[in-house]
N, C-alpha and C positions, 0 to 999 in steps of 0.2 A: 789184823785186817777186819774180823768181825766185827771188833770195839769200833773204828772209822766208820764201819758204816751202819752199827747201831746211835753213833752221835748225828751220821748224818741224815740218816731219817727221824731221830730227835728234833734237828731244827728245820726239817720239813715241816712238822707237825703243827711244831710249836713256835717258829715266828716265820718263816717263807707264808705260809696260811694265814697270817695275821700281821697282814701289812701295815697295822702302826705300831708294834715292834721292830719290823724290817726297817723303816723310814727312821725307826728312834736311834736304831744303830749305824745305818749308814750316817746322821747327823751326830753322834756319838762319836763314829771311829772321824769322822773329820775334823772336830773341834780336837781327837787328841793327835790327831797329823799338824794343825796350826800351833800344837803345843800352849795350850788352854789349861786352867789349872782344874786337877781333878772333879770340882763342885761345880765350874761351868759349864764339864763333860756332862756329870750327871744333871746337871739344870737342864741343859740344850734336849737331852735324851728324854726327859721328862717332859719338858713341854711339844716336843713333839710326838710324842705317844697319846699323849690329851689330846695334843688337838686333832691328829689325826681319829680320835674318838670321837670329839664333838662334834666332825666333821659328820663321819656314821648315825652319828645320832639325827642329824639337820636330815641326812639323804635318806634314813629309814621313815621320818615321819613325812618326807615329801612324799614315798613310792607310798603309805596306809594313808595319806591324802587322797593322792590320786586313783588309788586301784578301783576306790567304788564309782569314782566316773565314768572311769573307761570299762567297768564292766555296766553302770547304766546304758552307756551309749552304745556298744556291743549287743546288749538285750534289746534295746528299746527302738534301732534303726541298722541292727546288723552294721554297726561303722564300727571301723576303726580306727584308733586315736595315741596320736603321739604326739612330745614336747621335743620342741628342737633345741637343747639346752646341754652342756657340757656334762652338766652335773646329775639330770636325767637319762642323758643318755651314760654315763656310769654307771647305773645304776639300775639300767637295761641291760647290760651286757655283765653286769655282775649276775642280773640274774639269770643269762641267759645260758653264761657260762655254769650256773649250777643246774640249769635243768640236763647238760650235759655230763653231767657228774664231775664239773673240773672245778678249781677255787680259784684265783687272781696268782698263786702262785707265780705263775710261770709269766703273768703280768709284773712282779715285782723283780726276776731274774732279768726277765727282757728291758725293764727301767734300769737296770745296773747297766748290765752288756751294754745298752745305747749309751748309756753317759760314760762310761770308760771308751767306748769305740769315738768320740766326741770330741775327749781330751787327745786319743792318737791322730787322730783326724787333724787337731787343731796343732798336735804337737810338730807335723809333718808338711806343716802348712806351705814351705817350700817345694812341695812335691804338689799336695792338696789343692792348694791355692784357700782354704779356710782359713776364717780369722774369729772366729765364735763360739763361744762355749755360752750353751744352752743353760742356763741355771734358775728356771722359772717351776719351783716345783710341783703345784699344786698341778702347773699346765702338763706335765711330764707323766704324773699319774693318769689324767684322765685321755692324753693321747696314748698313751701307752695301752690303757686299756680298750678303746675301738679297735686299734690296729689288731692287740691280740684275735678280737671276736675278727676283722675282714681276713684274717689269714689262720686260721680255725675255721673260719668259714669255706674260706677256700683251699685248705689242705686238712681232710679231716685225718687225714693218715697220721700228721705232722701235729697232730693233738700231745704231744710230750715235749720233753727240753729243747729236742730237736729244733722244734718249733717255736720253741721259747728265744732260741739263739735266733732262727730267721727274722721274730719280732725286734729283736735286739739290735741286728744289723738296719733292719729298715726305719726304727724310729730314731738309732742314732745318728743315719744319714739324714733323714730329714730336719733333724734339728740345726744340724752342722752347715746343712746346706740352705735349710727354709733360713734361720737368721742373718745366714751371710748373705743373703740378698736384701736384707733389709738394711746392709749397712751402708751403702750412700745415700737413700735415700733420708734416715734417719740423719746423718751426720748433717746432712744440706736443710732437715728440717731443725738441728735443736744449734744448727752455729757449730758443729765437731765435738757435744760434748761429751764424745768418747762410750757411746753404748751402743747395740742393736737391740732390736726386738724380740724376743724369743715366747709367742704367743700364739695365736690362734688364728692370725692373719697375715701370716708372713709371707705367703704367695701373693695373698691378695695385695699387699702392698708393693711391691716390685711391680702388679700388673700397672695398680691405680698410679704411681710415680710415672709410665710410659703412656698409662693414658691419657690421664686427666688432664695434660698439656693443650691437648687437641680439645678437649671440650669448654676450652672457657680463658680468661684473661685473667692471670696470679696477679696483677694490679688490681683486678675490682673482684676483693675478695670478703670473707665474714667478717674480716676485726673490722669496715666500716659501716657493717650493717647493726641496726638499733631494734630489739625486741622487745616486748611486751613484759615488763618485769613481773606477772604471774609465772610467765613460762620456766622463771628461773628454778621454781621448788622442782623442779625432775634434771636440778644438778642432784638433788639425796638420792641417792640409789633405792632405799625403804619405798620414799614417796613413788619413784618410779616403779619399782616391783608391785608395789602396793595397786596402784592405779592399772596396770597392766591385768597383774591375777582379777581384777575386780571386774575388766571390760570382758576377758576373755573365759575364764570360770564361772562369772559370774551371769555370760551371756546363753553358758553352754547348761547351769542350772537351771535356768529361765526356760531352756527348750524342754529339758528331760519332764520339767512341770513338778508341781507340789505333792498331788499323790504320789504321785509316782519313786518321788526321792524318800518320801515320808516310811515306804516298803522297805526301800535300799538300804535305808541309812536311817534306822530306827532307833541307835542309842545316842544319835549326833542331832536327831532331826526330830525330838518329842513333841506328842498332842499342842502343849504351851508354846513352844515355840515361834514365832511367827516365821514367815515365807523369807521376808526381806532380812531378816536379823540373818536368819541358815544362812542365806546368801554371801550377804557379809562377810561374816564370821568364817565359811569355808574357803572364801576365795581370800578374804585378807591371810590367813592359817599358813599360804603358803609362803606367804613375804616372811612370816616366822623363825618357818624351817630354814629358808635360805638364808635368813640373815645369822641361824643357830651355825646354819653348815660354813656362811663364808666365814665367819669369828675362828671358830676351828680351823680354816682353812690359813686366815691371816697366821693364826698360832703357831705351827707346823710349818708353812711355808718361810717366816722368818729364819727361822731355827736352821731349814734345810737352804735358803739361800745363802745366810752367813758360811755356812759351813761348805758347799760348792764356790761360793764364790771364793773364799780363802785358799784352798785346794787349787782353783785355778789359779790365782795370783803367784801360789808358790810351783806350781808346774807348768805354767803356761804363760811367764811374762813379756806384755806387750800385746798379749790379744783381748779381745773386747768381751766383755757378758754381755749377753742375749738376756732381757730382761721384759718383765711383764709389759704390756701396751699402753697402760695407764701412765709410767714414764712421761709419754708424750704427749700428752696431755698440758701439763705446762708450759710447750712449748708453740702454741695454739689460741686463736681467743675463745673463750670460754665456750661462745656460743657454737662453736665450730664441733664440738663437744655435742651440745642440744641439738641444732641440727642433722647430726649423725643420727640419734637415736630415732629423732622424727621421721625423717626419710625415709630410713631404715624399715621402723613401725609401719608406716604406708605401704611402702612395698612388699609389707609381709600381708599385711592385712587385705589388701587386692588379692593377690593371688592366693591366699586361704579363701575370699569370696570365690576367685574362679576352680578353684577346688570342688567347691560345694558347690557351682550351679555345674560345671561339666561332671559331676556324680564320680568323683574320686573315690576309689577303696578302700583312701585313708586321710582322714584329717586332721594336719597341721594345725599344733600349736602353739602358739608364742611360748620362746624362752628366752629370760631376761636376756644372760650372757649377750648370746650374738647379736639380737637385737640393740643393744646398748653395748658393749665393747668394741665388737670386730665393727660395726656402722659407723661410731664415735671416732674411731681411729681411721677407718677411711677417709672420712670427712674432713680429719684434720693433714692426713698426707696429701687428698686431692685439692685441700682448698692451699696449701703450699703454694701449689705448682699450677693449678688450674682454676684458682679461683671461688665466689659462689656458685657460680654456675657448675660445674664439675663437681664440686663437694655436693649437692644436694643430689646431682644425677648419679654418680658413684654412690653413695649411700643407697639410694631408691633403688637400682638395679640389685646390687650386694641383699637387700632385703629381697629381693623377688626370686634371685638364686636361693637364698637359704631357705626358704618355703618348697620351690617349686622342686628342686633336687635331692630335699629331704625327701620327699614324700617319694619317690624313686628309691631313695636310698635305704628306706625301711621298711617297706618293701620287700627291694632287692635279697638285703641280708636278715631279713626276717626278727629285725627288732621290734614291728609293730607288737607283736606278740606281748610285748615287755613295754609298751608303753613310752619308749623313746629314743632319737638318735643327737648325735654328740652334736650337731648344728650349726660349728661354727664354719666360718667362710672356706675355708681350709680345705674343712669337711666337704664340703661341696666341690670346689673348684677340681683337687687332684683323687680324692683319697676313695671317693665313687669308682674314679675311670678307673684306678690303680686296681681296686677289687674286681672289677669286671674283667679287667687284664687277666688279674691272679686266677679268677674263677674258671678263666676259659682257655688260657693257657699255661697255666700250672708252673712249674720250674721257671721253661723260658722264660715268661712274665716275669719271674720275678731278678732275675738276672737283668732281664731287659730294661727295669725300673731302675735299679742296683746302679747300672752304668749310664743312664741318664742323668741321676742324679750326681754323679761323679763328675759327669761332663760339664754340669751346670756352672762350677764354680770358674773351671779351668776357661770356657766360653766371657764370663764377669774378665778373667784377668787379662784375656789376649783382649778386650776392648779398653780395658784402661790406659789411659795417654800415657801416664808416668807410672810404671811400676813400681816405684820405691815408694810412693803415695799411696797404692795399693795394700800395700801391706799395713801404714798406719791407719788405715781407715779411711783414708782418705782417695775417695775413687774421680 
């Protein structure tokens, strides 16, 4: 008995606490469940341990980017400042989780629990009414990791496994259940070709599918509108990030002024240097890291969707993966894509102004992600069904929610501190109210949530015409 449970604080120590070990083994033991030959077990195990590294590496030089702004702007106007970015807000709650004295641990038990609770869910589906296995991994880490800090936050008692399993059971319902509402609307977007969504806007899309009807005419839609072929370079993600850090870093150096950064940031910011170079060079720095951290990200994530998706195909045949939102994107005109982002942009950008003239407590700022993914995808499911005119109004609104509810919402849970929250539409729509439930009424809440979302799917089935349609995908 001692020897058990000297091994199992051994791999407390030393991989639960070092989650690209953990991520290397879970895509490890799955490549040898697909029966993969022992060198593509260890290749797969290898490349996502890098990249899971390279990843760390992209997110540590974003947070020694960012810390000396946000303590400029802290000294220099008593403000405080956050990014509303998946990858920022990880990276908030990583840290915020160590000023508590806790590590991601019990974020990487809670990623297992959810994804095994996912495959029972999906395996039951005749009971469930699910049809979706969540296999989008990189999105799986960094959900898993806010939900940890809103339920920490709201149960500090429940700071141990305990709580790790609560996390467990609620990011796997939400997976199970957020993608399964994305599958008619997806199937009627790409012609049935047999996937759902499993991202960062999977409410939002179920809303925008019942909206967007009403706001606009699906005949006069983007594929026959013509744009200005400059606008095309912010299809590169670089150029877009680039151009983004540049208007909003680059606007927020400009304020803190040149003395002043020259004190803060005197090994980055020497005598020689000129005002406009510093500029530059800080805010392009961060299109860097992120393009350091998505590389890593793409790296790892391959490795672990091979390996879930195979897992599901041999335990779960006939149901759909739940896969990134970029997917659908080909199945869209291009432009339906750019005018996501732009909308989006706008609407973030307004209400970061009405932020700062109504003297907010915290100021919002752009992060690529939601801006450009969860907008882009909007765009592309409301201009389906509703047109240009509904794709640009859903995007616009979508940006004005994830500014206006962030800054509420970090706040609330006290990530200003740390410099950022998760951002994406998601984030906003359910996972605020869901915390203020948890926070305020404890257990119930979370039961209460528990069984909503249960009910979510069973509600999807008793509306479908033909049930046996249902089940393929087809609603």
């Amino acid at each position: 008995m001692n020897n058990l449970i000297i091994i199992f604080i051994w791999f407390i120590d030393n991989i639960l606490t070092k989650p690209e070990f953990f991520i290397g083994i879970i895509v490890f033991v799955g490549y040898v469940l697909l029966k993969k030959k022992w060198y593509e077990c260890f290749a797969g195990f290898i490349k996502a341990v890098v990249g899971f590294m390279i990843l760390l590496v992209g997110a540590k030089g974003l947070v020694e980017k960012f810390r000396p702004i946000l303590a400029g702007l802290g000294e220099r106007f008593d403000l405080k400042a956050a990014v509303i970015d998946p990858y920022f807000g990880l990276n908030a709650v990583d840290s915020a989780l160590k000023s508590i004295n806790l590590t991601t641990t019990y974020t990487m038990v809670a990623l297992v629990i959810g994804f095994l609770l996912n495959i029972l869910l999906v395996k039951l589906s005749k009971i469930t009414k699910l049809r979706t296995l969540f296999i989008t991994g990189h999105i799986m880490v960094q959900q898993s990791l806010t939900i940890t800090w809103i339920v920490f936050f709201a149960f500090p008692e429940y700071r141990n496994f305990i709580g790790s399993i609560m996390i467990g059971i609620l990011v796997g319902l939400y997976w199970a259940v957020g993608s399964n509402l994305t599958v008619g609307p997806t199937q009627r977007l790409t012609k049935n070709a047999g996937f759902a969504v499993g991202h960062q806007e999977m409410f939002a899309i179920w809303l925008v599918d019942k909206v967007a009807p009403k706001l606009g005419n699906k005949e006069k839609n983007l594929e026959n509108m013509k744009l200005p072929k400059w606008l095309s370079m912010f299809n590169d993600s670089i150029v877009a990030t680039g151009t983004l850090m540049l208007i909003f870093f680059g606007t927020i150096l400009v304020i803190l002024g040149e003395d002043f950064l020259r004190k803060l940031d005197p090994q980055n910011f020497p005598e020689k240097l000129s005002f406009i170079t510093y500029i530059i060079s800080s805010s392009l720095s961060f299109s860097v890291f992120l393009a350091i951290l998505m590389m890593g990200v793409r790296m790892f994530v391959s490795e672990l969707t091979n390996s879930f998706q195979g897992i599901s195909n041999k335990l779960l045949p006939g149901s759909l993966p739940a896969v990134d939102c970029a997917a659908t994107f080909n199945f869209a005109p291009q432009n339906a894509v750019l005018f996501g982002f732009i909308c989006g942009s706008l609407g973030q950008f307004i209400t970061i102004l009405g932020l700062i003239l109504f003297h907010s407590p915290v100021l919002i700022i752009t992060g690529f992600v939601p801006v450009f993914f969860d907008n882009a995808t909007i765009a592309v499911y409301a201009n389906k069904v509703g047109g240009t005119r509904a794709a640009l109004i859903c995007a616009f609104v979508s940006g004005v929610l994830q500014v206006s509810i962030s800054a509420f919402a970090v706040v609330f849970f006290g990530l200003y501190k740390f410099g950022g929250w998760h951002g994406s539409i998601d984030f906003e729509l359910i996972w605020p109210g869901f915390g203020l439930l948890l926070h305020n009424f404890g257990l119930v809440a979370y039961f209460v949530i528990i069984i909503l979302l249960l009910l979510i799917p069973q509600l999807q089935f008793r509306r479908a015409k033909d049930k046996e349609l249902y089940y393929q995908g087809l609603e």
